[in-house]
N, C-alpha and C positions, 0 to 999 in steps of 0.2 A: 488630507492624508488619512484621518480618523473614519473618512467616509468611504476611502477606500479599502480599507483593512478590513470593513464593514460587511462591504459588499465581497470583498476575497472569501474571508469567512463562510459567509451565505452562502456563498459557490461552492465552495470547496468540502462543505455539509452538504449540499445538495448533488455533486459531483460524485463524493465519495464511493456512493451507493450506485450508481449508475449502473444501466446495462449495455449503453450502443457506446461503438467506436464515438460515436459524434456525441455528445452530450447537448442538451437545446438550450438550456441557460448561457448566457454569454456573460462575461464580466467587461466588455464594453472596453475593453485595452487594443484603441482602434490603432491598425497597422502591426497586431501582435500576430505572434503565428497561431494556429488554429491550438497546440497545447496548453497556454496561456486561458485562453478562454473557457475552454473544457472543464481545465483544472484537473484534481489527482479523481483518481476513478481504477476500476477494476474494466478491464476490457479482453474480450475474447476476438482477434484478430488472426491475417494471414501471419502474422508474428509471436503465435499461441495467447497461451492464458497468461494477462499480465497483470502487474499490479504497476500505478505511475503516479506517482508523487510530485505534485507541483511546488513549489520554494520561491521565495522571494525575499531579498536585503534592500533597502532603503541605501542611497547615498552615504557613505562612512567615513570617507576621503582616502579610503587605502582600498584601490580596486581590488586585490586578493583576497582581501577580510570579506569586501563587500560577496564578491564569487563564493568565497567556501560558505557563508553563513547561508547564501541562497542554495547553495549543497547541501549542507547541513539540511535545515528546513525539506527540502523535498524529500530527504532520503526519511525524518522522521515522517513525511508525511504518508512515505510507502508504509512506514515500520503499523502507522496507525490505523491503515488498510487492512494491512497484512494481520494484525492480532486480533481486528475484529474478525476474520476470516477463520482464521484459529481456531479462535473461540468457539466459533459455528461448526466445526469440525470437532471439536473438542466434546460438544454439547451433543453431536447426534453420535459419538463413539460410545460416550456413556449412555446413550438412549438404547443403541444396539448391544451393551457388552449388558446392563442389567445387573448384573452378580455383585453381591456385598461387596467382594472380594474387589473388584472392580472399582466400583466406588469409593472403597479406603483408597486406591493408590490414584483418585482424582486430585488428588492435593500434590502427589510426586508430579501428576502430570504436568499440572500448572504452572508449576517450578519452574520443567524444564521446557514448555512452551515458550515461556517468559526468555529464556537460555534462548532458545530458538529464533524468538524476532529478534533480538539481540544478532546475535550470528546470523542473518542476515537484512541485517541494517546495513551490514557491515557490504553485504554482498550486492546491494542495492547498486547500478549502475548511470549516472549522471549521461545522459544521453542529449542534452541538447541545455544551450544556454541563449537568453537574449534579453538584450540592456531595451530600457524604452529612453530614445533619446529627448524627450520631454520632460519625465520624470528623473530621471537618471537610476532607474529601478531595474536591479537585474531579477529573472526570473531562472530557474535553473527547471529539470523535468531529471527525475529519478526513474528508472525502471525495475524488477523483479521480475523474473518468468516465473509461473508457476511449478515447472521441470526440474528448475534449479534446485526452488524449495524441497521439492519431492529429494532431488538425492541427498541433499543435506540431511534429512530426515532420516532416510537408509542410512546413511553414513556415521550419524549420531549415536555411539555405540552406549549413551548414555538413556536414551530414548525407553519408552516404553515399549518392548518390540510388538505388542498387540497394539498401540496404540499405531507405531509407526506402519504397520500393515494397511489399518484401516487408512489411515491417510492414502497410503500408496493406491490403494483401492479405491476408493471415494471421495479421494482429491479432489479430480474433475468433475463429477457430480454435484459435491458442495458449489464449488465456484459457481458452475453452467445455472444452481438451480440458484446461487444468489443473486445472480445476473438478473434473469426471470421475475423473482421478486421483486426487485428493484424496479419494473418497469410502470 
């Protein structure tokens, strides 16, 4: 068990950051579906800009605990996508805004980015579940579109509104050009 937490882990660092719908690392969970093996990753599909969060509960003896823990897990694993993502967003707004003035209110922003993956953690969507009948280990797959985040952001009346512009604006470019990196 310790060996395979091991290697999830490994994966799931190494996933993280990804750029293709397919990721080449495999976690070797044979007869799993192809999300399983991926693990959580950022991906740019027919299904837009997503963020996907993989999860997994061990055996507990109460099938629901086991389900929502392996919820739980995947939706933090969006949340941990997602605020690195932020961050990067966060970091090229202060690169573009410059001004003192700017930079003091770097500290309100943080606040409420922090507010932000919070509020959608919450919004994170559980799209797919499956048990490995061997292990008895369920695996759950969270989602996030990137669109979602964007109006959440407009909607945030608490929001920096130069900050929330530049996201709106350069949302998709952050993501496309972290993708890129990543490869």
């Amino acid at each position: 068990m310790k060996y395979l937490m091991t290697i999830v882990l490994a994966a799931l660092l190494l996933a993280g950051c990804s750029s293709k719908t397919r990721v080449e690392s495999d976690l070797g969970v044979k007869g799993a579906p192809d999300w399983i093996n991926e693990g959580t990753q950022i991906l740019n599909d027919k299904g837009g800009r997503l963020f996907h969060g993989v999860g997994q509960a061990p055996q507990m003896g109460d099938r629901s605990l086991q389900i929502s823990t392996a919820d739980s897990r995947a939706r933090a694993e969006v949340a941990r996508v997602l605020s690195s993502f932020i961050d990067v967003v966060n970091r090229d707004y202060a690169s573009a805004s410059g001004s003192a003035q700017e930079m003091v209110a770097q500290q309100s922003i943080s606040r409420q980015i922090e507010s932000l993956t919070r509020t959608n953690l919450s919004g994170a969507e559980i799209i797919g579940h499956w048990r490995d009948k061997k292990s008895g280990i369920v695996y759950a797959i969270a989602e996030l579109d990137l669109d979602r985040i964007k109006r959440i952001v407009a909607s945030n009346q608490e929001m920096n509104q130069d900050f929330g512009s530049f996201f709106e604006t350069h949302g998709d470019n952050v993501f496309d050009r972290q993708m890129e990196e990543s490869k």
